[in-house]
Backbone as CSV, one residue per row, in Angstrom:
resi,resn,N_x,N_y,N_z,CA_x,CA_y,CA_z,C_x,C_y,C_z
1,UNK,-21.872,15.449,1.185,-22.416,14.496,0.210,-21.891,13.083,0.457
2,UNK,-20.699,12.955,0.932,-19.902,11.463,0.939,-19.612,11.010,2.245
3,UNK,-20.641,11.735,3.194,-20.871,11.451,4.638,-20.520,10.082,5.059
4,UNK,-21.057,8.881,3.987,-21.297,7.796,4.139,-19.870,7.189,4.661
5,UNK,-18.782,7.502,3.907,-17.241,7.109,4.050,-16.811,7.012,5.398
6,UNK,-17.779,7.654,5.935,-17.009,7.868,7.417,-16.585,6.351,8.401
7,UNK,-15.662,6.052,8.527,-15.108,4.956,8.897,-15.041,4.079,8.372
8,UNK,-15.133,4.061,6.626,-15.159,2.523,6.345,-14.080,2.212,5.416
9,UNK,-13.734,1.423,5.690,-12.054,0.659,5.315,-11.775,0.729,3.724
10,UNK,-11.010,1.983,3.212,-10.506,1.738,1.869,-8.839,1.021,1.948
11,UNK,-8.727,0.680,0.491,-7.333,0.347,0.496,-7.137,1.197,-0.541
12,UNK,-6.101,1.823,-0.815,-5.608,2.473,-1.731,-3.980,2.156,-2.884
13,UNK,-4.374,1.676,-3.999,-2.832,1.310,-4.233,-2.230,2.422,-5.020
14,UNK,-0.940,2.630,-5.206,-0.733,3.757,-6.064,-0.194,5.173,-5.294
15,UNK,-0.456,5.298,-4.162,-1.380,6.004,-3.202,-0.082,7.108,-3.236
16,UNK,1.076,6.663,-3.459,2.065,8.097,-3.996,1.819,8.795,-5.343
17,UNK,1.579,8.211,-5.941,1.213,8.546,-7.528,0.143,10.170,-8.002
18,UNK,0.059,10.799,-8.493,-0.594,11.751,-8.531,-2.118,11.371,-8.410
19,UNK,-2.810,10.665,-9.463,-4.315,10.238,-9.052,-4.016,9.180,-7.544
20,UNK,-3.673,8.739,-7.608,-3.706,7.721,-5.940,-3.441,8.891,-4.708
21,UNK,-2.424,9.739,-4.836,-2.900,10.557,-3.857,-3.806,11.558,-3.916
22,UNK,-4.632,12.004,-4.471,-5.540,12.716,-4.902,-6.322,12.087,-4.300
23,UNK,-6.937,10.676,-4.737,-7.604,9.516,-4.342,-7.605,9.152,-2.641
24,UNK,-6.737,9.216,-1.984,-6.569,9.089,-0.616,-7.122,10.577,0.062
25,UNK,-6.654,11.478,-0.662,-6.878,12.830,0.151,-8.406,12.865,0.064
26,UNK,-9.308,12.824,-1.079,-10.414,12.515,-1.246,-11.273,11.574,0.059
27,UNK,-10.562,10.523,0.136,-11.790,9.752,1.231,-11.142,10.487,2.392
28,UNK,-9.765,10.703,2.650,-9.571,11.183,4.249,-10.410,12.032,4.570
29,UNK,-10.715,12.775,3.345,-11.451,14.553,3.593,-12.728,13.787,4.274
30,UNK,-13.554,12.311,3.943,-14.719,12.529,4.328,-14.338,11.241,5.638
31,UNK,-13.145,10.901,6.624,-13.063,10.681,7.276,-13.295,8.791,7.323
32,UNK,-12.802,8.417,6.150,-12.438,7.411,6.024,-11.519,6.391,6.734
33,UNK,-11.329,5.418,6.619,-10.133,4.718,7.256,-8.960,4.062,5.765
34,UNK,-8.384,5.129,5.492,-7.583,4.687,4.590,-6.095,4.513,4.718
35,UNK,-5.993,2.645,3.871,-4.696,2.095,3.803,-3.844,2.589,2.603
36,UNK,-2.663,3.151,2.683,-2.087,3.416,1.004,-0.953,2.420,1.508
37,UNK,-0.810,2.235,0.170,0.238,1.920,-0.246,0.715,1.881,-1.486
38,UNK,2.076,1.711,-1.956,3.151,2.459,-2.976,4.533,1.633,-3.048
39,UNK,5.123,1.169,-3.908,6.502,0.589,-3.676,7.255,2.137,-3.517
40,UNK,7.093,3.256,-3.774,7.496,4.551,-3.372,7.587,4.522,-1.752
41,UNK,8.675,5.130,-1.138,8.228,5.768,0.259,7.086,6.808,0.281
42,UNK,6.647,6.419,1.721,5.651,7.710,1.877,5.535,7.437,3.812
43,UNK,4.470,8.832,4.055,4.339,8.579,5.438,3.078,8.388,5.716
44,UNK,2.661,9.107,6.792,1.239,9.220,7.463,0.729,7.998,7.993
45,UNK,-0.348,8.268,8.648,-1.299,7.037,8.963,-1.234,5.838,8.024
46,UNK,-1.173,4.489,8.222,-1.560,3.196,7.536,-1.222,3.634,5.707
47,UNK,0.200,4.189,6.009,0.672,3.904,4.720,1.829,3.087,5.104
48,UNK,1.913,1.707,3.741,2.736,0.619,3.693,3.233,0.269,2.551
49,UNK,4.279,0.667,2.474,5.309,0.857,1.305,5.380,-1.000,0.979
50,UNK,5.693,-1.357,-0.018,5.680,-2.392,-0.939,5.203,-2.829,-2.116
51,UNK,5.998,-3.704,-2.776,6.118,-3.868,-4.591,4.856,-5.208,-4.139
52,UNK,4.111,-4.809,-5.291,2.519,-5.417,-5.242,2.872,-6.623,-6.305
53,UNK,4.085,-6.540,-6.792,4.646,-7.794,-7.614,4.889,-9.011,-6.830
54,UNK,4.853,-9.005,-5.435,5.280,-9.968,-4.394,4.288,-10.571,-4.033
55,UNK,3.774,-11.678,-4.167,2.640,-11.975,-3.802,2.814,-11.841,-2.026
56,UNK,3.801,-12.336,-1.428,3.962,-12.384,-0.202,3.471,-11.012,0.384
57,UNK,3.777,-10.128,-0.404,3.453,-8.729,0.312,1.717,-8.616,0.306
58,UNK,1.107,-9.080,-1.212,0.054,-8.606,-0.925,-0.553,-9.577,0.050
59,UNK,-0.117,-10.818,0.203,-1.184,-11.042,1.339,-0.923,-10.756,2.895
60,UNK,0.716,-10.209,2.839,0.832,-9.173,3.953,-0.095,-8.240,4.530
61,UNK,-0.280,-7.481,3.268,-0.927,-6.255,3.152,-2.210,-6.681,3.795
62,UNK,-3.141,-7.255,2.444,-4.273,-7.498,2.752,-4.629,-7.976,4.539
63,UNK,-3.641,-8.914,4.755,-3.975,-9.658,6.240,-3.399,-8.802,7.489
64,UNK,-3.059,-7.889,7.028,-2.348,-6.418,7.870,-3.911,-5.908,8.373
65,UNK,-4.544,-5.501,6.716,-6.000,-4.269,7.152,-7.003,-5.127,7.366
66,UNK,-7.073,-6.419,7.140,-7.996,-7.737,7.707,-7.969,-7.455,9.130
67,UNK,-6.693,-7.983,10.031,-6.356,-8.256,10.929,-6.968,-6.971,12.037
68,UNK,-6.568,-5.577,11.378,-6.674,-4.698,12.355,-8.109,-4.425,12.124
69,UNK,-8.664,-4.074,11.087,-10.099,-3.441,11.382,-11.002,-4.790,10.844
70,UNK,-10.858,-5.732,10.132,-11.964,-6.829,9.913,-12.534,-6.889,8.990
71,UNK,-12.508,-5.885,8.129,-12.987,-5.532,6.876,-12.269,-4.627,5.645
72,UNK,-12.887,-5.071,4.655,-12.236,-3.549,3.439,-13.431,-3.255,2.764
73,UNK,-14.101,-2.544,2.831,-15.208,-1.603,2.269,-14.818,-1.603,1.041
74,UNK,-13.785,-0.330,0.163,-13.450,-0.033,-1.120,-12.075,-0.639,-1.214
75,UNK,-11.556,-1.198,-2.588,-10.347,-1.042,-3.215,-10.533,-0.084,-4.439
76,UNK,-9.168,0.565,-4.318,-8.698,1.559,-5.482,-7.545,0.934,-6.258
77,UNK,-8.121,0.554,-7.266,-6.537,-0.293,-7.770,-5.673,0.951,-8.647
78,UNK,-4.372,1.755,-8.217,-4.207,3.126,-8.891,-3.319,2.874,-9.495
79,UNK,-2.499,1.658,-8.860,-0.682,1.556,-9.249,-0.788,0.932,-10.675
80,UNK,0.338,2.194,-11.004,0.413,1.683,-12.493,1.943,2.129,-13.385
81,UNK,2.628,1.621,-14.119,3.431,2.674,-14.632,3.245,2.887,-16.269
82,UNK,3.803,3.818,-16.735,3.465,4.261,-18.357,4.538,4.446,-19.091
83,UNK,5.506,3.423,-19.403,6.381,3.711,-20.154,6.294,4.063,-21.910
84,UNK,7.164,5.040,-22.646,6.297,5.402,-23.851,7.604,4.730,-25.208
85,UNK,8.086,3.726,-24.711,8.903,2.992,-25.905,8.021,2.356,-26.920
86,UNK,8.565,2.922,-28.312,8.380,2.523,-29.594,8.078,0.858,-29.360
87,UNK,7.006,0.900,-30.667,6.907,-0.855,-30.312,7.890,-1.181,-30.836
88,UNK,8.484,-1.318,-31.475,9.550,-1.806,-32.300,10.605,-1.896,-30.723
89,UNK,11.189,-1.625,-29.948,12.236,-1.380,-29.549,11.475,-1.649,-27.316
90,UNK,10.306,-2.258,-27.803,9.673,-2.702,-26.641,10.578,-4.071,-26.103
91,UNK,11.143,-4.622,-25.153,11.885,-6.015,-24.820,11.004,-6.943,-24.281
92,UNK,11.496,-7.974,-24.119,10.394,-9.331,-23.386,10.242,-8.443,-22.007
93,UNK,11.449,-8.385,-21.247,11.671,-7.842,-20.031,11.113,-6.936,-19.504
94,UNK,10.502,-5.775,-20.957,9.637,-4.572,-19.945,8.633,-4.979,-20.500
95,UNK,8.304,-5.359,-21.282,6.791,-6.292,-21.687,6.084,-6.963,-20.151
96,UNK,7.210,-7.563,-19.832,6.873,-8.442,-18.438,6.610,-7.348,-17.109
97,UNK,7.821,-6.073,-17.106,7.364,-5.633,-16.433,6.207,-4.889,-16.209
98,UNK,5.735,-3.773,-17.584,4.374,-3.052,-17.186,3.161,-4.485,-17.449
99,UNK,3.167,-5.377,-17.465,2.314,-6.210,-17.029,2.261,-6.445,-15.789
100,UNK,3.481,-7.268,-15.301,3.522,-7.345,-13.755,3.582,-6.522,-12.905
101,UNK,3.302,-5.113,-13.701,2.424,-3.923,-12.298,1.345,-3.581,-12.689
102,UNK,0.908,-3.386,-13.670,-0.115,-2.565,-14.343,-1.758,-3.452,-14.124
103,UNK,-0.852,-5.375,-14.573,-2.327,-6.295,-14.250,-1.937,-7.215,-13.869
104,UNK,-1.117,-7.615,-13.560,-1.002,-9.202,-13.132,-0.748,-8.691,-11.412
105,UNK,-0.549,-7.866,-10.771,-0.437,-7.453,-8.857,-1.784,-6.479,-8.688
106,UNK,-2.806,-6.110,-10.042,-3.638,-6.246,-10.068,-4.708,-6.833,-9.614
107,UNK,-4.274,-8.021,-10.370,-5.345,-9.737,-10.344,-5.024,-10.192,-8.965
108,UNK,-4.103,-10.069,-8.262,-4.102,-10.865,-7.342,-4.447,-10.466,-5.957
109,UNK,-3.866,-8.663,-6.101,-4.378,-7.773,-4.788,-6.060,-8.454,-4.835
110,UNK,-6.578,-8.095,-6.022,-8.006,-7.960,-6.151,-8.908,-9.328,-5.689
111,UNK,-7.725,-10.186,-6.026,-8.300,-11.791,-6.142,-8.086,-11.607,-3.887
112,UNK,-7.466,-11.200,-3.590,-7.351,-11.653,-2.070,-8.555,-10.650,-1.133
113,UNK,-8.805,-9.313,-2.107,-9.529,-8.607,-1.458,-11.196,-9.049,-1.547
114,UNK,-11.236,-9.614,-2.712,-12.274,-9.964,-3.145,-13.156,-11.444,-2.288
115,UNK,-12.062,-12.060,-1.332,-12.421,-13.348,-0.766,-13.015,-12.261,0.562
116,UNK,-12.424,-11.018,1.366,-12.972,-10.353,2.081,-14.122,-9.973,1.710
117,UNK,-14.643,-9.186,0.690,-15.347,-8.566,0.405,-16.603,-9.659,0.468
118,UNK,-16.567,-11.000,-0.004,-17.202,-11.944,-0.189,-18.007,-11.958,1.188
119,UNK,-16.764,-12.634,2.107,-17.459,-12.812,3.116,-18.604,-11.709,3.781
120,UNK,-17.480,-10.736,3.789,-18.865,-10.065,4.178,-20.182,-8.918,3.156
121,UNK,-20.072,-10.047,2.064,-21.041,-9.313,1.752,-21.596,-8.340,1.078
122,UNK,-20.563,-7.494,0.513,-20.359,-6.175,0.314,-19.138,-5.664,-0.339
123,UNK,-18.847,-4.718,-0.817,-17.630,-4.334,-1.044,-17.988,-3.528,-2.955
124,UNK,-16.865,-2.313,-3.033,-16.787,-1.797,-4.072,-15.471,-1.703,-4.496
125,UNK,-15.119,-2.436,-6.023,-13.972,-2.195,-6.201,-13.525,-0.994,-7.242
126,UNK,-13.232,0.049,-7.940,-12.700,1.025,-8.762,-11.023,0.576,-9.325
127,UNK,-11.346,-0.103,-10.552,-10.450,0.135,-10.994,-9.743,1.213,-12.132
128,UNK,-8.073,1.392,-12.174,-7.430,2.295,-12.867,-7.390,2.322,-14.146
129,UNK,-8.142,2.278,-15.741,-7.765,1.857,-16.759,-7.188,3.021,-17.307
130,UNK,-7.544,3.149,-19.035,-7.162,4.529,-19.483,-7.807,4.026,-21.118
131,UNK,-8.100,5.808,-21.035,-8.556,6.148,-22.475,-7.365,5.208,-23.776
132,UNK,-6.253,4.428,-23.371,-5.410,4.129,-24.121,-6.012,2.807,-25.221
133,UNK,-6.453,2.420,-23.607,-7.282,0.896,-23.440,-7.864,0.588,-24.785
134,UNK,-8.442,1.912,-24.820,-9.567,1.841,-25.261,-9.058,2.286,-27.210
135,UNK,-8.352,3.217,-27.314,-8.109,3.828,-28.419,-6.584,3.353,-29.387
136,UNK,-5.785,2.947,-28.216,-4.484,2.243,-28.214,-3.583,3.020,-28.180
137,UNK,-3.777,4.487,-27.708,-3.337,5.793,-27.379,-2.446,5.997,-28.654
138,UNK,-1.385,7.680,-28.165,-0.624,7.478,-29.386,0.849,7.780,-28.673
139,UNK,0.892,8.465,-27.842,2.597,8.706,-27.341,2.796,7.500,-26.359
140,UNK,1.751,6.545,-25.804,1.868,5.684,-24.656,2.675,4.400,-25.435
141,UNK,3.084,3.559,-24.745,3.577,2.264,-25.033,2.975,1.301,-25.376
142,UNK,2.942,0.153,-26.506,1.537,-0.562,-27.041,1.343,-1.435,-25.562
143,UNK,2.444,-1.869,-24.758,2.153,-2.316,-23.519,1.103,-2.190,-22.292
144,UNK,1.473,-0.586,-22.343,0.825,0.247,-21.707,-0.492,0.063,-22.166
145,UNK,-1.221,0.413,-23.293,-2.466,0.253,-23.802,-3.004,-0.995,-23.762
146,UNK,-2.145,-2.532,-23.789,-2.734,-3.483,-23.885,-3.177,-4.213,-22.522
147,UNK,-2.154,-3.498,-21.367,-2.146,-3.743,-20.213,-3.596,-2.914,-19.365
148,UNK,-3.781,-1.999,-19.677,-5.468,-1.238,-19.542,-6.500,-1.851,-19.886
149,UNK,-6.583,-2.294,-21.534,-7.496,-2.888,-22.187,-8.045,-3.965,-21.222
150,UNK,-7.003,-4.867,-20.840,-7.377,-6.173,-20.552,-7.788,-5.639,-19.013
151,UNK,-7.364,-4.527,-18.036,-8.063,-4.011,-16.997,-9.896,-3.622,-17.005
152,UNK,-10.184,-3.537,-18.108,-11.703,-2.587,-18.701,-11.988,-4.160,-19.225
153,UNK,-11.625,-5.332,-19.244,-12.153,-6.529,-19.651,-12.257,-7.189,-18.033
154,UNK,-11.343,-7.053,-17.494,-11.082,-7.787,-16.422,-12.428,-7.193,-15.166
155,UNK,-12.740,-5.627,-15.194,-13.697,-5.207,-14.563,-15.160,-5.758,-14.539
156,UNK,-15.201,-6.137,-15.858,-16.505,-6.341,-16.250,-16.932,-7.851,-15.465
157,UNK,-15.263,-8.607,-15.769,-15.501,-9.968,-14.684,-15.833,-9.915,-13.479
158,UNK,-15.189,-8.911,-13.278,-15.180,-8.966,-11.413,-16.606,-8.587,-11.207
159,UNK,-17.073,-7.573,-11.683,-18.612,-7.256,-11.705,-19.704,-8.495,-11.857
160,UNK,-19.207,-9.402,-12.795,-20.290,-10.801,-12.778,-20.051,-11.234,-11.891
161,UNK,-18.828,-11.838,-11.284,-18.686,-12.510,-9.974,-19.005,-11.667,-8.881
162,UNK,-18.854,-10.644,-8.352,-19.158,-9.765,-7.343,-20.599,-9.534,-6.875
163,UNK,-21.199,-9.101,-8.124,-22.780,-8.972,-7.824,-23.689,-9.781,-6.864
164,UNK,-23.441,-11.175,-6.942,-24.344,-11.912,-6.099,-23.568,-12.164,-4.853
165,UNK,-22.781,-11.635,-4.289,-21.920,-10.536,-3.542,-22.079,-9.533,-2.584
166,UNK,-22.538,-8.739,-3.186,-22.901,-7.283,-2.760,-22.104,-6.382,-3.230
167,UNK,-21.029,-7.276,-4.111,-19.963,-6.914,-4.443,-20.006,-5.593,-5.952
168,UNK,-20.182,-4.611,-5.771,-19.723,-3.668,-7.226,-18.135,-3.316,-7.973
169,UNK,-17.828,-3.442,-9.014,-16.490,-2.967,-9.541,-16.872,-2.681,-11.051
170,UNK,-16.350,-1.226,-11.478,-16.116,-0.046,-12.168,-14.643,0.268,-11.836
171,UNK,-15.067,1.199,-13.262,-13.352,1.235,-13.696,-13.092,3.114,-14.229
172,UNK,-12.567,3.284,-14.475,-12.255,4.839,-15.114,-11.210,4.881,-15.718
173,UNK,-11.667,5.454,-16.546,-10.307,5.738,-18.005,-10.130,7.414,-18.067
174,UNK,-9.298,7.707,-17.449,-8.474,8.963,-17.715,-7.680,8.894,-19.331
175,UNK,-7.809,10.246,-19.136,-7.654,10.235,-20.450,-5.791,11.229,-20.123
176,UNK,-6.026,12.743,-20.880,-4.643,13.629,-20.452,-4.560,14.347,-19.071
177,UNK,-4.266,13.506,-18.050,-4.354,14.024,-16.836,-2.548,14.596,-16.594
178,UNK,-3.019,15.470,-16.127,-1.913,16.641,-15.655,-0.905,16.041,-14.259
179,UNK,-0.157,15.144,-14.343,0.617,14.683,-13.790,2.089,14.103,-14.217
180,UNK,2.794,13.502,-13.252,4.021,12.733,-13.443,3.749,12.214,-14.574
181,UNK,3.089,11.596,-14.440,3.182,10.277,-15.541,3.231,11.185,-17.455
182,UNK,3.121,12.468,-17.167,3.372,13.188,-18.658,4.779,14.136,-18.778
183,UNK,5.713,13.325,-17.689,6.879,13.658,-18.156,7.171,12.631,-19.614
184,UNK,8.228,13.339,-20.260,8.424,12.562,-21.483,8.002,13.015,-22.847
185,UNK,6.768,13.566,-22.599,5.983,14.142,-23.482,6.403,15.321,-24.014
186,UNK,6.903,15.407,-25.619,7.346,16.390,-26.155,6.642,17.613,-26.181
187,UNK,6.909,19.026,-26.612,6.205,20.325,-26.291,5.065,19.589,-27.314
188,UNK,5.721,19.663,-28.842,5.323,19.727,-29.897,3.414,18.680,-29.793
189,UNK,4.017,17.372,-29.075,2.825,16.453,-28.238,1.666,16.922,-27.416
190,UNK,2.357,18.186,-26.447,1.691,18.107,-25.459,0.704,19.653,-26.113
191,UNK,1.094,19.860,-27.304,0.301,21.429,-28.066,-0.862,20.152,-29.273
192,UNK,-0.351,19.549,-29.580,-1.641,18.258,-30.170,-2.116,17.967,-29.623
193,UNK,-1.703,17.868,-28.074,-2.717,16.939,-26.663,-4.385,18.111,-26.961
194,UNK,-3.853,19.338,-26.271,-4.319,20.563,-26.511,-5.633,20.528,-27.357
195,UNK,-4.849,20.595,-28.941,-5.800,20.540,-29.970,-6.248,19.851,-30.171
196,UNK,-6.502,18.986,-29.283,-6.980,17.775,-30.018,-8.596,17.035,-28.876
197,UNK,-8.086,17.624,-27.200,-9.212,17.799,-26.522,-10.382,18.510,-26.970
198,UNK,-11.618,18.401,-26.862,-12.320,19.255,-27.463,-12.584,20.259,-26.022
199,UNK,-12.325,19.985,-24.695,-12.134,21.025,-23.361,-10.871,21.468,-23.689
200,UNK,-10.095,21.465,-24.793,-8.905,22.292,-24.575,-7.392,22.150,-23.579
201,UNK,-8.191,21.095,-22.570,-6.706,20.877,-21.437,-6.717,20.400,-21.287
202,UNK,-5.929,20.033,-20.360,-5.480,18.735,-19.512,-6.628,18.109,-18.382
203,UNK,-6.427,17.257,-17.796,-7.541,17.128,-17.033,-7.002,17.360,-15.493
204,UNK,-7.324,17.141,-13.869,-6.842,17.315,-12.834,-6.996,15.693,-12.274
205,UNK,-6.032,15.407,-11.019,-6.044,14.386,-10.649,-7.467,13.901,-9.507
206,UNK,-7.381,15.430,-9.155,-8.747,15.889,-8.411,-10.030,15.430,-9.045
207,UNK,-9.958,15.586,-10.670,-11.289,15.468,-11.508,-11.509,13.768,-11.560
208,UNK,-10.334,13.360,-11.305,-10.466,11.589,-11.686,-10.715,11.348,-10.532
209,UNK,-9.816,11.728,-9.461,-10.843,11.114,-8.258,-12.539,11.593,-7.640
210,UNK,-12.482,12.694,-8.185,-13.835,12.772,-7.806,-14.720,11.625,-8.254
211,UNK,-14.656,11.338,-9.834,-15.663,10.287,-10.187,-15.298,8.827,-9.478
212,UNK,-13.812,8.792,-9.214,-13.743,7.706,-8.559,-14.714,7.671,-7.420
213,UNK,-14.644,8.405,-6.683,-15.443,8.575,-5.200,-16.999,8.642,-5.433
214,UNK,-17.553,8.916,-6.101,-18.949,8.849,-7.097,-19.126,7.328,-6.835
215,UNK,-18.442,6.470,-7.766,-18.175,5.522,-8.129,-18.457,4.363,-6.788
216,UNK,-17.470,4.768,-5.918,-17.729,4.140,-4.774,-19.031,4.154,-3.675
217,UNK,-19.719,5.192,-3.860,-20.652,5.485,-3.109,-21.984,5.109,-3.480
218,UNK,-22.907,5.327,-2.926,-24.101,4.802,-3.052,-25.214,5.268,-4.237
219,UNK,-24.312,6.698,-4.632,-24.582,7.372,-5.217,-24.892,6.096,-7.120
220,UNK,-24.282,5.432,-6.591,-23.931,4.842,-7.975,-24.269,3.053,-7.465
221,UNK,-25.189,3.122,-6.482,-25.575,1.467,-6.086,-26.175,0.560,-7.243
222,UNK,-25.970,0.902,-7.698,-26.798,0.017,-9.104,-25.903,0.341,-10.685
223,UNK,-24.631,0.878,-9.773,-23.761,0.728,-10.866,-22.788,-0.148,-11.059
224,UNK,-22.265,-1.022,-11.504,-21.077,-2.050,-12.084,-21.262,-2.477,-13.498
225,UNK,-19.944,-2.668,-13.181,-19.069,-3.612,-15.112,-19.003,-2.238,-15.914
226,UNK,-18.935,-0.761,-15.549,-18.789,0.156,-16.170,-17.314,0.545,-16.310
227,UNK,-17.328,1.425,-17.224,-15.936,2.182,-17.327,-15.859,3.483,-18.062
228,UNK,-15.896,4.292,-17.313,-16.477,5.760,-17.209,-14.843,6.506,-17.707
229,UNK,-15.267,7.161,-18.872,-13.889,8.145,-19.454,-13.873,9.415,-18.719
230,UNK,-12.931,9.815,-18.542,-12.188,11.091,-17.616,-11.589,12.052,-18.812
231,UNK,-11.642,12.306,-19.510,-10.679,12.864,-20.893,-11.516,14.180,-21.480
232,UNK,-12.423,14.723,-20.687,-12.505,16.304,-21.796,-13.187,15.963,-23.025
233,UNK,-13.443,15.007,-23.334,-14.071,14.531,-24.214,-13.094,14.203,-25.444
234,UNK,-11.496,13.660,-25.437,-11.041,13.290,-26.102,-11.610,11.741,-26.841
235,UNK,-12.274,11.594,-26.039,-12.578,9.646,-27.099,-13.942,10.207,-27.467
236,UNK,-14.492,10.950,-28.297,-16.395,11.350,-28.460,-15.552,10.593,-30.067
């Protein structure tokens, strides 16, 4: 079905993370040319470890997968973190930080990929939001939720500017996906998570990237400024 992937230049951020590698394994399967990267170590092919907070890095990065293949087909914007502190007891300092990963190395990966994509023409971007965004979650951090929101606002921009482009960007909001990021989460939480899905579970990282990969493909050429929920039907 996703034949199309075959050789064309994703970037992947996040790309250690449970949906980001999910997300990479996904296009490799259809023989993609994919870049990850992660301030995490990792290995394999055209993975490049670095904090996306640096601007220096991202235009490293970017002028790294410029340089060698000439193009970037897809960005996956995945990197994100979810800290779950009380608002009350939230600081300036981590305020600053899940911003300055979550959207502000966001804006700027996107802002450098987006001058590629321009030129030539083309390009699909998928960004990471969350059902939080949208609802203001309830075990997540108000950070966390406000830092999404403005991702599912920010998509819709890139979609006006992109279009006369060739340019598409969509977004996906996971909702209780079955990963790292739900350490923390009390039993008592994660038996309300439960009851409170109307599918009953959790979701897979597999299930979010699939629509991601949807998303990217042609399958969906006349799709942008969307933002498609992943959640079992927790937000109906």
């Amino acid at each position: 079905m996703f034949s199309e992937f075959k050789d064309q230049v994703v970037l992947v951020t996040g790309a250690a993370g449970g949906i980001g590698s999910a997300v990479v394994k996904e296009f490799e399967k259809y023989q993609a040319m994919v870049y990850k990267t992660d301030i995490k170590p990792g290995d394999g092919t055209n993975y490049i470890q670095g904090d996306l907070r640096n601007n220096d890095f991202i235009h490293q990065l970017v002028g790294q997968v410029w340089q060698e293949k000439g193009r970037i087909d897809i960005l996956i914007n995945s990197a994100g973190i979810c800290p779950r502190t009380p608002l009350s007891e939230i600081t300036p300092e981590e305020w600053n930080d899940v911003m300055d990963i979550n959207l502000t190395s966001l804006f700027f990966l996107t802002q450098a990929v987006m001058d590629i994509m321009k030129k030539q023409k083309s390009g699909v971007i998928v960004n990471l939001s969350s059902i939080a965004g949208k609802n203001g979650g309830t075990t997540v951090g108000a950070h966390y939720s406000a830092s999404k929101a403005a991702i599912e606002c920010f998509t819709k921009t890139l979609a006006k500017t992109g279009a006369p482009y060739g340019i598409r960007a969509n977004a996906v909001a996971p909702g209780i996906i079955d990963t790292d990021m739900q350490m923390g989460v009390t039993k008592e939480q994660m038996d309300h998570f439960h009851k409170s899905i109307p599918m009953k579970r959790l979701g897979s990282s597999a299930e979010v990237a699939g629509m991601i990969l949807v998303l990217a493909s042609s399958l969906a050429s006349y799709v942008t400024g969307t933002n498609i929920d992943i959640d079992g039907g927790l937000n109906i």
